[in-house]
MDAnalysis code that builds the backbone (N, CA, C; Angstrom):
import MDAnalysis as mda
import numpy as np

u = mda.Universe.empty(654, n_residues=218, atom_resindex=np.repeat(np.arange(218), 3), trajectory=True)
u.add_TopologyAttr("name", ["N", "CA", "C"] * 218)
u.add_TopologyAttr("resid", np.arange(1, 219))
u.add_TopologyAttr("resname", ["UNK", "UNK", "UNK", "UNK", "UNK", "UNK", "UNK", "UNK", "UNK", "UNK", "UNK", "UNK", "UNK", "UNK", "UNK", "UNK", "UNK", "UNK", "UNK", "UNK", "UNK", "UNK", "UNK", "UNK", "UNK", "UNK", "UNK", "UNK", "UNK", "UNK", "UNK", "UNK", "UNK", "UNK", "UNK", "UNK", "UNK", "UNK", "UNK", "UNK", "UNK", "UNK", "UNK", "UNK", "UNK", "UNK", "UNK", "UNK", "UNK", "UNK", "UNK", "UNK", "UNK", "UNK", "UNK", "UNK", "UNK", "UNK", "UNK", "UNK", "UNK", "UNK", "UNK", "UNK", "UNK", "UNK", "UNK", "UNK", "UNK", "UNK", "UNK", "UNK", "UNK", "UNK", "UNK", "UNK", "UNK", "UNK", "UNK", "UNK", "UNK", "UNK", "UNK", "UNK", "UNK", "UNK", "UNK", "UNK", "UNK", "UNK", "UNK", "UNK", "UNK", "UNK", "UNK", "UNK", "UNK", "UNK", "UNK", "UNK", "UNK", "UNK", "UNK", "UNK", "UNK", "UNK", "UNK", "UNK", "UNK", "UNK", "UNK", "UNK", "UNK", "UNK", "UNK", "UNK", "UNK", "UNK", "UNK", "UNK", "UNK", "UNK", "UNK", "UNK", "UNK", "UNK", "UNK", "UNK", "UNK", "UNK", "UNK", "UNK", "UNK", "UNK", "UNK", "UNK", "UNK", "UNK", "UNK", "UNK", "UNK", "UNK", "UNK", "UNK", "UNK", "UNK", "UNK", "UNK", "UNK", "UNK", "UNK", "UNK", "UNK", "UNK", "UNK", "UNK", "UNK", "UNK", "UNK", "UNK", "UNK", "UNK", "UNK", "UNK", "UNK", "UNK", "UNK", "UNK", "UNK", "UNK", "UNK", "UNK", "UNK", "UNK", "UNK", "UNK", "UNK", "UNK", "UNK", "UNK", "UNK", "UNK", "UNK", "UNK", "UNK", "UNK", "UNK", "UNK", "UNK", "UNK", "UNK", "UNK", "UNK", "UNK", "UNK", "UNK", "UNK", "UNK", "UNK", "UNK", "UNK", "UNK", "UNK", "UNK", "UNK", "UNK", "UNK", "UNK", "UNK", "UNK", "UNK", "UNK", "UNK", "UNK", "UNK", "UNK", "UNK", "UNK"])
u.atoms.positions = np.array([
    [-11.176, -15.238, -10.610],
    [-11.404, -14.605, -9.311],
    [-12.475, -15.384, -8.545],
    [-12.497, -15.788, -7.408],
    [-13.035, -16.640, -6.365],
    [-13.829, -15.267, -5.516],
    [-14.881, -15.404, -5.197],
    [-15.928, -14.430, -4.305],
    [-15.918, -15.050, -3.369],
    [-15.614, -14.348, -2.076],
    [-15.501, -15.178, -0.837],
    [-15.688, -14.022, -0.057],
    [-17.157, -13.889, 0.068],
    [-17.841, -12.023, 0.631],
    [-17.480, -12.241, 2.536],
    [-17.373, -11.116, 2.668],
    [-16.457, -11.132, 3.969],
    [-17.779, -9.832, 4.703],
    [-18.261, -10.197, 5.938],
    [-19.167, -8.971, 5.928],
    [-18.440, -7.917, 7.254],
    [-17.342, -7.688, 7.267],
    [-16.829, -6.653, 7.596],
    [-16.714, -5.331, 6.412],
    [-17.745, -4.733, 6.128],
    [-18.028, -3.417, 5.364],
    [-18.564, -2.372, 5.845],
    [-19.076, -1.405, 5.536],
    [-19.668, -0.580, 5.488],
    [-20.207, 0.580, 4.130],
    [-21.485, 1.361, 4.252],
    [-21.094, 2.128, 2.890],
    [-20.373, 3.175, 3.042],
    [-19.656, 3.175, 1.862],
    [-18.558, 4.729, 2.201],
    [-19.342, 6.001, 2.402],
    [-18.737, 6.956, 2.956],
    [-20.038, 7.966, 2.942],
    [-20.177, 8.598, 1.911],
    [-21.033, 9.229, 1.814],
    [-22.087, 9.711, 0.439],
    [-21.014, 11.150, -0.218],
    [-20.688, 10.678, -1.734],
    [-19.988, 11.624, -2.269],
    [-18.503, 11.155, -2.300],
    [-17.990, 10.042, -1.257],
    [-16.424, 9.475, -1.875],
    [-15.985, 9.574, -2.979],
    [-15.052, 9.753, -3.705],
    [-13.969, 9.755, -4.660],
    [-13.226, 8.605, -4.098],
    [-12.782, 7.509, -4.949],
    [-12.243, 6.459, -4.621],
    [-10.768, 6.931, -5.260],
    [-10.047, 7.079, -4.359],
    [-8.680, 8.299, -5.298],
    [-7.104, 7.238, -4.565],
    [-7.102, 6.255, -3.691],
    [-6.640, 5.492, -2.986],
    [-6.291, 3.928, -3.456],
    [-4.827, 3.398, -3.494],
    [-4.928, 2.168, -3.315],
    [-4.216, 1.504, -2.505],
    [-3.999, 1.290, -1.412],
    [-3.611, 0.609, -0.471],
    [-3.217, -0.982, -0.761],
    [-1.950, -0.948, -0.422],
    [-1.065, -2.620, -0.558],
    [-0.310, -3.098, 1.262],
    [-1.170, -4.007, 0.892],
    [-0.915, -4.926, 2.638],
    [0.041, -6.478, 2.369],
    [0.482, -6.726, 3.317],
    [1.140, -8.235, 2.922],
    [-0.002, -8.601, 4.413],
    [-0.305, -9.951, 4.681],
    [-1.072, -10.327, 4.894],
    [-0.869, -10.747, 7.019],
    [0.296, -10.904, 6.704],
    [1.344, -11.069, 8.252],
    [0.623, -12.228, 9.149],
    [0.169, -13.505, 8.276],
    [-0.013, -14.427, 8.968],
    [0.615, -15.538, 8.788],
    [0.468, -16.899, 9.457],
    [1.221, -18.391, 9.088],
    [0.484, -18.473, 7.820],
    [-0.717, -18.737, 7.121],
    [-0.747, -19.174, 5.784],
    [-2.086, -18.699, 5.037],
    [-2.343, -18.337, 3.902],
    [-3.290, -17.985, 3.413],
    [-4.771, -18.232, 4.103],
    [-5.352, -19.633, 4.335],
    [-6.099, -19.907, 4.728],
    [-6.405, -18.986, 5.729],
    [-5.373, -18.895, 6.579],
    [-5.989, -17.798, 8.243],
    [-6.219, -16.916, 7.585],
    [-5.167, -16.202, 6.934],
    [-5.868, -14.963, 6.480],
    [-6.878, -14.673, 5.884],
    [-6.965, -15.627, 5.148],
    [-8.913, -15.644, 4.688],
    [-9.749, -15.130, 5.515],
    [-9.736, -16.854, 6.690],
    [-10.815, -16.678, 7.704],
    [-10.878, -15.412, 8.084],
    [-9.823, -15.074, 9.191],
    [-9.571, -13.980, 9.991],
    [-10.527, -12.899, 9.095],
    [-10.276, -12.839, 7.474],
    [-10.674, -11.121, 6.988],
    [-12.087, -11.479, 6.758],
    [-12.657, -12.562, 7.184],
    [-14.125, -12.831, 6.652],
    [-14.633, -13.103, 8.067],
    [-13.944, -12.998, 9.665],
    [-14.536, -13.089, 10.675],
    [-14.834, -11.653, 11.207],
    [-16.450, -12.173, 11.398],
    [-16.836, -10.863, 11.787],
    [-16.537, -9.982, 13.381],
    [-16.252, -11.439, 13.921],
    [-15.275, -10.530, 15.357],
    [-14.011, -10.227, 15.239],
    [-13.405, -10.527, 14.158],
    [-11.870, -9.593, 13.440],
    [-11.836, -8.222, 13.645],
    [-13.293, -8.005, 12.996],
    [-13.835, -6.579, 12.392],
    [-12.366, -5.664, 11.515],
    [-11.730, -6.919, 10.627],
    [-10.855, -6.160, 9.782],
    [-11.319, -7.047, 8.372],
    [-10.722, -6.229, 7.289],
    [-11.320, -7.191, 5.941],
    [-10.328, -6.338, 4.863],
    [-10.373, -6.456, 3.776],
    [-9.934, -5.865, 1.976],
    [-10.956, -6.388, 1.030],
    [-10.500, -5.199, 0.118],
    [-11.397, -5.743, -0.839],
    [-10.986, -7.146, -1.936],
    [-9.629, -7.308, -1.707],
    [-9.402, -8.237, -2.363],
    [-8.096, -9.177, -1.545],
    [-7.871, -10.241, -1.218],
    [-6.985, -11.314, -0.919],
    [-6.320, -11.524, -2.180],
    [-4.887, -11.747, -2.621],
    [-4.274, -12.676, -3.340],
    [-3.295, -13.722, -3.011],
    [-3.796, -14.796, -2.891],
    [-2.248, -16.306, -2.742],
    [-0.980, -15.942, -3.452],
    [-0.167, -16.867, -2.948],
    [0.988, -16.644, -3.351],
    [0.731, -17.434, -4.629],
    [0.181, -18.304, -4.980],
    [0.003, -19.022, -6.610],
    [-0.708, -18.360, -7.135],
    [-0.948, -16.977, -7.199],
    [-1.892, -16.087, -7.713],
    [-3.509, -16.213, -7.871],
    [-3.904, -16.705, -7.164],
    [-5.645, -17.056, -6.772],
    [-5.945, -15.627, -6.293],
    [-6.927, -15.118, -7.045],
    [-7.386, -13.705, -6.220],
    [-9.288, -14.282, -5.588],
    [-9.267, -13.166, -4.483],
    [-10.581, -13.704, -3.753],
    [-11.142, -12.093, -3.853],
    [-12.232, -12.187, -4.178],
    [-12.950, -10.734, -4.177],
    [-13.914, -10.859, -2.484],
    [-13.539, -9.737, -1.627],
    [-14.041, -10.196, -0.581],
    [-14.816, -9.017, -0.232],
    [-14.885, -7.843, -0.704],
    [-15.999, -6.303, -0.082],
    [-16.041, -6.148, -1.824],
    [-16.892, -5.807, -2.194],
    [-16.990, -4.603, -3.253],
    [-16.512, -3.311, -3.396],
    [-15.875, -3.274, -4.158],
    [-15.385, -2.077, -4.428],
    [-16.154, -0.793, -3.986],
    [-16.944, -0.790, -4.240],
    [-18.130, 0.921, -4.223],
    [-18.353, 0.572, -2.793],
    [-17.673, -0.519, -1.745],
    [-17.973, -0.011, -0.205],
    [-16.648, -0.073, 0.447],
    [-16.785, 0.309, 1.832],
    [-15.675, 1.138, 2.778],
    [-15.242, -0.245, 3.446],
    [-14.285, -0.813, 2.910],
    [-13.371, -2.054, 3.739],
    [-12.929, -1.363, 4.843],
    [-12.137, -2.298, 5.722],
    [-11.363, -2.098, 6.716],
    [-10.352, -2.725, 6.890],
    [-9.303, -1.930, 6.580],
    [-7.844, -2.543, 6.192],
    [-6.829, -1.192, 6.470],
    [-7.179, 0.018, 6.675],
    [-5.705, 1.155, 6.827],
    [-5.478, 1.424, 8.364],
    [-7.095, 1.148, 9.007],
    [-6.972, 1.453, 10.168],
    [-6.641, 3.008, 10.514],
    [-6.072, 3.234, 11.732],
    [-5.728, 4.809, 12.059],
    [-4.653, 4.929, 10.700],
    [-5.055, 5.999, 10.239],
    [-3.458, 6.124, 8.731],
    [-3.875, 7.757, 8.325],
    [-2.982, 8.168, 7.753],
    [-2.406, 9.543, 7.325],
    [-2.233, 9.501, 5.660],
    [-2.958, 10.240, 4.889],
    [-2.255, 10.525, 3.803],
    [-2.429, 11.594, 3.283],
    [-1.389, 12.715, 2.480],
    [-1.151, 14.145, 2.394],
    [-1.975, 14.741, 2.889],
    [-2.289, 14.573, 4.360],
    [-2.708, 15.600, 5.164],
    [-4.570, 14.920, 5.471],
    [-4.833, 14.197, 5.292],
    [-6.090, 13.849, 5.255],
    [-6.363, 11.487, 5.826],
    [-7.033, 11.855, 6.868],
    [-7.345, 10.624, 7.694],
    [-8.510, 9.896, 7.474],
    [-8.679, 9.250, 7.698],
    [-9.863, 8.060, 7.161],
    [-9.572, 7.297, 5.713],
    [-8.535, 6.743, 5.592],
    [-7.946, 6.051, 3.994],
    [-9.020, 4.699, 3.949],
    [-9.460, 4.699, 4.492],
    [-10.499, 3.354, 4.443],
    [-11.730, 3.983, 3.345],
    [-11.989, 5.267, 4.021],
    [-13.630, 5.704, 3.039],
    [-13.034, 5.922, 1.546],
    [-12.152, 6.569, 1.210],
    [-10.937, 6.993, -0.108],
    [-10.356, 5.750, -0.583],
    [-10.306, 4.584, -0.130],
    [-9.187, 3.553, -0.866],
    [-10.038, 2.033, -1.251],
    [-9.183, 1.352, -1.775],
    [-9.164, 0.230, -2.090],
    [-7.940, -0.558, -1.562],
    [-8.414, -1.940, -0.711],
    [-7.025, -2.163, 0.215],
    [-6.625, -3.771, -0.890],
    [-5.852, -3.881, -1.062],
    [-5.404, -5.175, -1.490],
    [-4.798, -6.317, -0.295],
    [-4.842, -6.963, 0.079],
    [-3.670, -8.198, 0.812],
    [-3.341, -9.515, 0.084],
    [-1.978, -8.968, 0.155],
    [-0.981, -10.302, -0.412],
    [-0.492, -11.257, 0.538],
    [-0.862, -12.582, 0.313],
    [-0.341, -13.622, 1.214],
    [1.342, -13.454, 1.292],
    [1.344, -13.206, 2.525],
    [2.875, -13.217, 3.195],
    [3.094, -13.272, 4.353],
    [4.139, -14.387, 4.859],
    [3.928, -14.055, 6.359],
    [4.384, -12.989, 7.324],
    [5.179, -12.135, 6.398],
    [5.609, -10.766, 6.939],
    [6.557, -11.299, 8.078],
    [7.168, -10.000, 8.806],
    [7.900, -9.648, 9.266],
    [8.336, -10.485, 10.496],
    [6.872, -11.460, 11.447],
    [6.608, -11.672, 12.249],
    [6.542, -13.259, 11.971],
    [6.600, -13.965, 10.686],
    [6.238, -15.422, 10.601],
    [7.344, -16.333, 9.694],
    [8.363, -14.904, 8.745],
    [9.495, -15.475, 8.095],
    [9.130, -14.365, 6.832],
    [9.042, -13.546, 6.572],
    [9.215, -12.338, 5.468],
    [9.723, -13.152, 4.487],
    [9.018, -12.965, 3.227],
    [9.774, -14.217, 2.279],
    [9.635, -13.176, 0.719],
    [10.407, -13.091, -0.101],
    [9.869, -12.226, -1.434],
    [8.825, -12.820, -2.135],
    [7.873, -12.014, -2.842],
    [6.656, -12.216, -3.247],
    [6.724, -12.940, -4.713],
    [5.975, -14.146, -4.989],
    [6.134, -15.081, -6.065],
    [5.668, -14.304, -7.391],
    [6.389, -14.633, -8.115],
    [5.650, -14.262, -9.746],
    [4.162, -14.086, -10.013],
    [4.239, -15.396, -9.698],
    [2.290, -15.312, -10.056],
    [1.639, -14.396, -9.126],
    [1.933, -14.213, -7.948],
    [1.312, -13.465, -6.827],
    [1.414, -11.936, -7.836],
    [2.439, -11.714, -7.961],
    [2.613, -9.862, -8.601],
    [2.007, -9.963, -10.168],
    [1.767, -10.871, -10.290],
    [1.222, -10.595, -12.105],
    [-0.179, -10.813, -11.702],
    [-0.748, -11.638, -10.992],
    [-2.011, -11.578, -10.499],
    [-2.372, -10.124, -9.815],
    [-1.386, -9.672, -9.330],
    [-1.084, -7.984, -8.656],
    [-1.602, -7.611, -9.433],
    [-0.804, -6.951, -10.119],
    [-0.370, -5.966, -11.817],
    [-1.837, -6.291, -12.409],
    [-2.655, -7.096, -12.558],
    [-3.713, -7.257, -13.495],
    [-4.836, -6.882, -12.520],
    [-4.873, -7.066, -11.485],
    [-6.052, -6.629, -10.941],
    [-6.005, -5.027, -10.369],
    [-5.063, -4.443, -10.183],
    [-4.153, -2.771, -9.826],
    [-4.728, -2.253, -11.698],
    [-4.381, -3.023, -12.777],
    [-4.574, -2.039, -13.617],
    [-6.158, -2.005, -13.996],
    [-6.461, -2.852, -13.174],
    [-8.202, -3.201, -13.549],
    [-8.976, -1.977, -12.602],
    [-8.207, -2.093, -11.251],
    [-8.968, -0.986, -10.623],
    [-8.484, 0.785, -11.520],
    [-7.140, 0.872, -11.179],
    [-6.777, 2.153, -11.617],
    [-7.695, 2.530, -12.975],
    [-8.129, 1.276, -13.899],
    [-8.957, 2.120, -15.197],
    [-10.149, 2.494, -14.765],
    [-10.513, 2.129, -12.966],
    [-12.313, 2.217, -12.827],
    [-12.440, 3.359, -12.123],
    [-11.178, 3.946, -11.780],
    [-11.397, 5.163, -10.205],
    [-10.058, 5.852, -10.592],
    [-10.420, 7.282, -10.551],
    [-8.948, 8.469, -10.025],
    [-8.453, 8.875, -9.435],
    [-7.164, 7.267, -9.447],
    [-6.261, 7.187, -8.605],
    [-5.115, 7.820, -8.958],
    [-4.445, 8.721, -8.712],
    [-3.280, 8.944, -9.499],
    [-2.048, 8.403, -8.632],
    [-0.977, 8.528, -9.790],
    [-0.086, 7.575, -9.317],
    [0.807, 7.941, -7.691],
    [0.740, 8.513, -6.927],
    [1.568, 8.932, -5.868],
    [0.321, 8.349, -4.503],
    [-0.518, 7.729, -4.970],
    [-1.769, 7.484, -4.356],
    [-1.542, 5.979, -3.698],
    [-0.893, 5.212, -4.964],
    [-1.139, 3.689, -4.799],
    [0.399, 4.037, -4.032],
    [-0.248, 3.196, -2.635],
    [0.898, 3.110, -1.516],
    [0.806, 1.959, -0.443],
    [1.967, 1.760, 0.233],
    [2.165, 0.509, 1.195],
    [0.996, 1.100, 2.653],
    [0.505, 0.050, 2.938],
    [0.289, 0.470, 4.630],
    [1.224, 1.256, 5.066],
    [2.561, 0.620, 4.934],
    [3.356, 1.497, 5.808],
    [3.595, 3.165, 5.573],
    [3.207, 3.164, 4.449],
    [3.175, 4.620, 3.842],
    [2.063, 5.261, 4.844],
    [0.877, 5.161, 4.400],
    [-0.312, 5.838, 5.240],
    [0.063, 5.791, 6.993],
    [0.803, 4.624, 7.736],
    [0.490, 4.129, 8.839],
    [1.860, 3.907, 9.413],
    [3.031, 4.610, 9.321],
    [4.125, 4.598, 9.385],
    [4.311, 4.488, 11.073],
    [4.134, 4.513, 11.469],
    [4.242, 4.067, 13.007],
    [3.633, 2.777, 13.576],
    [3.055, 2.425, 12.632],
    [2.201, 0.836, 13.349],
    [2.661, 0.166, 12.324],
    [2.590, -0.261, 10.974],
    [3.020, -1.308, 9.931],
    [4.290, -1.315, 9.312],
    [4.434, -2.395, 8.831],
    [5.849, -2.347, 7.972],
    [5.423, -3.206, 6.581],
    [4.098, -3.069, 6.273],
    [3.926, -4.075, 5.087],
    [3.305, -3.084, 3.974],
    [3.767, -3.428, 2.909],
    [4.324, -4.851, 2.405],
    [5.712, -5.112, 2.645],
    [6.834, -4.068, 3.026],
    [7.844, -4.356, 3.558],
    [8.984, -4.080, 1.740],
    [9.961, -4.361, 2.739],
    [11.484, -3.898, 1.565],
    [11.542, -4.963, 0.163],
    [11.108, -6.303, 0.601],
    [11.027, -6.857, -0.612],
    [10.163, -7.508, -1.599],
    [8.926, -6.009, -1.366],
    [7.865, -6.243, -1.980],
    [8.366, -5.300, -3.460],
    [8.317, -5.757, -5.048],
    [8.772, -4.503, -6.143],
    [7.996, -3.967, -6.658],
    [8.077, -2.462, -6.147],
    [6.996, -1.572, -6.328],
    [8.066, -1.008, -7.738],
    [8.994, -1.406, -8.169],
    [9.833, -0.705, -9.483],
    [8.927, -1.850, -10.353],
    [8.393, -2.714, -10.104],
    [8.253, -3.812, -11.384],
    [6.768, -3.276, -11.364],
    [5.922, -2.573, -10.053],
    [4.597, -2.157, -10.557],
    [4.381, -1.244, -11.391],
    [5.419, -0.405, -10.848],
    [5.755, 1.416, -11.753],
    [5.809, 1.194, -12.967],
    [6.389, 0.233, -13.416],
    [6.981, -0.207, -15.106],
    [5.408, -0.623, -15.678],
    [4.757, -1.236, -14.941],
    [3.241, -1.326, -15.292],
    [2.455, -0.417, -15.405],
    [3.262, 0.762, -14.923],
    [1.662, 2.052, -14.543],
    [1.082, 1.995, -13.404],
    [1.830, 1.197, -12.446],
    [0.917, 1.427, -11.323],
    [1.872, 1.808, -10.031],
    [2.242, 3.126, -9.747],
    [2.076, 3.716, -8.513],
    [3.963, 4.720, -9.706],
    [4.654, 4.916, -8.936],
    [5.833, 5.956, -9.248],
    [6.981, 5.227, -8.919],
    [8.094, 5.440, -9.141],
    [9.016, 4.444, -9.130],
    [10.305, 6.003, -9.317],
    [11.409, 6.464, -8.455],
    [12.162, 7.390, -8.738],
    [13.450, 6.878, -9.435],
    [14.242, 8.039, -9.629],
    [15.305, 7.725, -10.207],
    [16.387, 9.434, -9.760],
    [17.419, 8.700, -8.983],
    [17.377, 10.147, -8.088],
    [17.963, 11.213, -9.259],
    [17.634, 12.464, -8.266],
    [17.795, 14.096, -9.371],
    [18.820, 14.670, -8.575],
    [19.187, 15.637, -9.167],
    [19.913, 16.485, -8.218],
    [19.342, 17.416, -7.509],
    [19.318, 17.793, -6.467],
    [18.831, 18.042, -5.441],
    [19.099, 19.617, -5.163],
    [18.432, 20.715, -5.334],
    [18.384, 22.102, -4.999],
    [17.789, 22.466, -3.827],
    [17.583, 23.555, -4.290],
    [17.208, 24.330, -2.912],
    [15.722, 25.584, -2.754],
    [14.536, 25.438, -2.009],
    [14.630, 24.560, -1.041],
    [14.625, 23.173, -1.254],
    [15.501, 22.519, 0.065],
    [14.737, 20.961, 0.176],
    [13.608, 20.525, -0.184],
    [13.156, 19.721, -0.075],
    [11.737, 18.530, -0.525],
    [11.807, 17.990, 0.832],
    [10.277, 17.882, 1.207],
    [10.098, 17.231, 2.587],
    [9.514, 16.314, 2.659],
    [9.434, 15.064, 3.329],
    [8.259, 13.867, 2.873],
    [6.903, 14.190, 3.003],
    [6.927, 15.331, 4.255],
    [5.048, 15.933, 4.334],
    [4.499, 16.460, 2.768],
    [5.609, 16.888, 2.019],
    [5.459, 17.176, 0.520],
    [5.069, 16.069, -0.389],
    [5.413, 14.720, 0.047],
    [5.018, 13.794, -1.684],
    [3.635, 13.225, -0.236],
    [3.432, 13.397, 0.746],
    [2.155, 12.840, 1.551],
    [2.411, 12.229, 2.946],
    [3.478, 12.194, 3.428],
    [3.608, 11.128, 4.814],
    [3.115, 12.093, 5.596],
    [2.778, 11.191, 7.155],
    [2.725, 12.092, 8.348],
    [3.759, 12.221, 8.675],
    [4.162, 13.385, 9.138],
    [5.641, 13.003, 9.819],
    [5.398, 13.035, 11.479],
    [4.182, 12.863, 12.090],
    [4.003, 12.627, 13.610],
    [5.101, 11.811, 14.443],
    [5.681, 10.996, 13.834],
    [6.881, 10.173, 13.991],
    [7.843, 10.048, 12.826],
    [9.062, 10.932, 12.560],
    [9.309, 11.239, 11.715],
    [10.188, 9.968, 11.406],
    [11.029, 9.476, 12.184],
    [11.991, 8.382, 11.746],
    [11.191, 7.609, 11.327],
    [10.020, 6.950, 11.667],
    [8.812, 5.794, 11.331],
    [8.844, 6.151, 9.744],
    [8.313, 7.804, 9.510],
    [8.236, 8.359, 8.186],
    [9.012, 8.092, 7.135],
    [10.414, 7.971, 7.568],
    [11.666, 7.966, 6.950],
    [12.073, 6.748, 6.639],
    [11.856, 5.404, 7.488],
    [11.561, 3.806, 7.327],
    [10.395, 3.320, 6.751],
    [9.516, 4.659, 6.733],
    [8.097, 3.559, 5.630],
    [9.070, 3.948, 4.044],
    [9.323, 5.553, 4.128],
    [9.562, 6.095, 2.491],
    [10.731, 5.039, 1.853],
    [11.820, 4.452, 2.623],
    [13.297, 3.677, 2.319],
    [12.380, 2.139, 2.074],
    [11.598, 1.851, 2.316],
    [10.643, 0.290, 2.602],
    [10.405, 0.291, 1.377],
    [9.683, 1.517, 0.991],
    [9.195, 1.624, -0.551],
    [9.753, 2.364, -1.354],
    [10.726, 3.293, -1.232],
    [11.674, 3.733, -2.601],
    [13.363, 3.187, -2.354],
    [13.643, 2.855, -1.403],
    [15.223, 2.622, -0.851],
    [15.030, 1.163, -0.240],
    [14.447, 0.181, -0.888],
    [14.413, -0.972, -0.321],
    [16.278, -1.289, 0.367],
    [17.608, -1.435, 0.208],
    [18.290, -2.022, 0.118],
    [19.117, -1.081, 1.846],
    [18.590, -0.220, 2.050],
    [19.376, 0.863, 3.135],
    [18.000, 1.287, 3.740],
    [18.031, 0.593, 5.267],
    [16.692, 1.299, 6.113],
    [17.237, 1.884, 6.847],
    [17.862, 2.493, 7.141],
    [18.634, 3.667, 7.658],
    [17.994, 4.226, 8.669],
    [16.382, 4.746, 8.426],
    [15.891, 6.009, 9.321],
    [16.534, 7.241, 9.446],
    [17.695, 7.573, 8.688],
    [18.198, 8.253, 8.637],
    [17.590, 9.539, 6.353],
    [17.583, 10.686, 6.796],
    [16.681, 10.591, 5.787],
    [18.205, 11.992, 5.072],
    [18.803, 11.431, 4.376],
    [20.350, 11.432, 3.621],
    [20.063, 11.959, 2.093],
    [21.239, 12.099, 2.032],
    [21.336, 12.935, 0.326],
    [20.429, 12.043, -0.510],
    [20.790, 10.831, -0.602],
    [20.011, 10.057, -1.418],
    [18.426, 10.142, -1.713],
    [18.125, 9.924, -0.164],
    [16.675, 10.257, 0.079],
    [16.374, 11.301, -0.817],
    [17.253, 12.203, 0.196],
    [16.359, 13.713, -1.030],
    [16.328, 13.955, -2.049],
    [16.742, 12.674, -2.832],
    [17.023, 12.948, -3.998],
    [16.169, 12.181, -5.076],
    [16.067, 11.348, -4.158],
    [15.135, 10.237, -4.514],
    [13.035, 10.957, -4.519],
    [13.233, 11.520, -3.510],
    [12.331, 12.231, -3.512],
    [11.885, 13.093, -4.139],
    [12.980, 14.520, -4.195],
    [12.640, 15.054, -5.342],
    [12.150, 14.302, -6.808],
    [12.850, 13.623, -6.828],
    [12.364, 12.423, -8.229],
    [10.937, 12.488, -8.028],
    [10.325, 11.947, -7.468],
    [9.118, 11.925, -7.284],
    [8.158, 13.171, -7.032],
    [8.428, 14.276, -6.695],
    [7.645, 15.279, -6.175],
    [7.642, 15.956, -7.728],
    [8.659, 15.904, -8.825],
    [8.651, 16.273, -10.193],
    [7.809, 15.452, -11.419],
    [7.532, 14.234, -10.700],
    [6.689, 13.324, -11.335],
    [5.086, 13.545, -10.899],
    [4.689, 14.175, -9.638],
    [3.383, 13.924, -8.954],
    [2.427, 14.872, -9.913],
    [1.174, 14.347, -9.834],
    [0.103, 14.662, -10.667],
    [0.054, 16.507, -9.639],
])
């Protein structure tokens, strides 16, 4: 791990529970910017950790302080995911520079530093989520072909497997989204459990897929 202190921080406020882990893809032309950019202090954005696509991790805020990486975001009912989380960014140029799937070394460099935090803070698993999860109207990262099934298999975040579906329904405000923009809601949840169908349309599957998950949540 490379220390490359970034002074966009703050301290979290007094009494946080670090219960949050936040996954970003990085949405620039190449690692390097994204460095700079999260270590310029007229950015005024940062994470606590950078990883390359050759798996180089950069420790850039300390953990025990308040990065800035969720921005305005929503999760089960509660705002400010910056003071609550830990943000990761993965070099990618996202959506906007050529969206490309994430390299081996990049996700095993993932997977080892996710199980390093999850043993230090109580995070439980319905916690560790995409930007687009918390921020479903402004982001789309890490995006559809980031594998959050190959993190799950690690222990790190939930991974469904659809159920059959009763009655009542399951709602996404139930496993944590905002639904302020509900189709946004319905394209973050398919990004990260329905990579292959972005539909916006929120279908048997969905609910089924969901329920999966709302039977798994801590």
């Amino acid at each position: 791990m490379i220390l490359r202190p970034s002074p966009n921080f703050e301290p979290r406020p007094e009494g946080t529970v670090i219960d949050m882990l936040v996954l970003h893809y990085t949405g620039m032309a190449s690692g390097p910017a994204a460095l700079e950019r999260l270590c310029d202090p007229e950015a005024k954005v940062s994470a606590h950790y950078l990883i390359e696509e050759d798996g180089t991790v950069y420790s850039l805020v300390p953990e025990e302080m308040r990065a800035w990486h969720a921005g305005v975001s929503s999760w089960r009912g509660r705002s400010d995911i910056n003071s609550r989380s830990i943000g990761i960014e993965l070099v990618n140029p996202g959506h906007e520079f050529g969206y490309r799937p994430f390299p081996k070394a990049q996700m095993d460099a993932l997977i080892g530093l996710a199980q390093s935090i999850l043993s230090a803070h109580p995070i439980p698993a319905r916690n560790v989520v995409a930007h687009s999860d918390v921020a479903p109207a402004r982001k789309d990262d890490p995006g559809e072909l980031f594998d959050w099934k190959e993190l799950a298999a690690e222990g790190i975040g939930l991974w469904p497997q659809p159920a059959e579906v009763g009655s009542p329904l399951p709602g996404l405000a139930d496993y944590g989204y905002d639904l302020a923009d509900e189709k946004a809601a319905v394209i973050a949840f398919q990004r990260h459990f329905r990579q292959d169908n972005l539909s916006g349309e929120f279908d048997e599957e969905c609910q089924r897929l969901l329920l999966s998950l709302l039977r798994r949540v801590e």
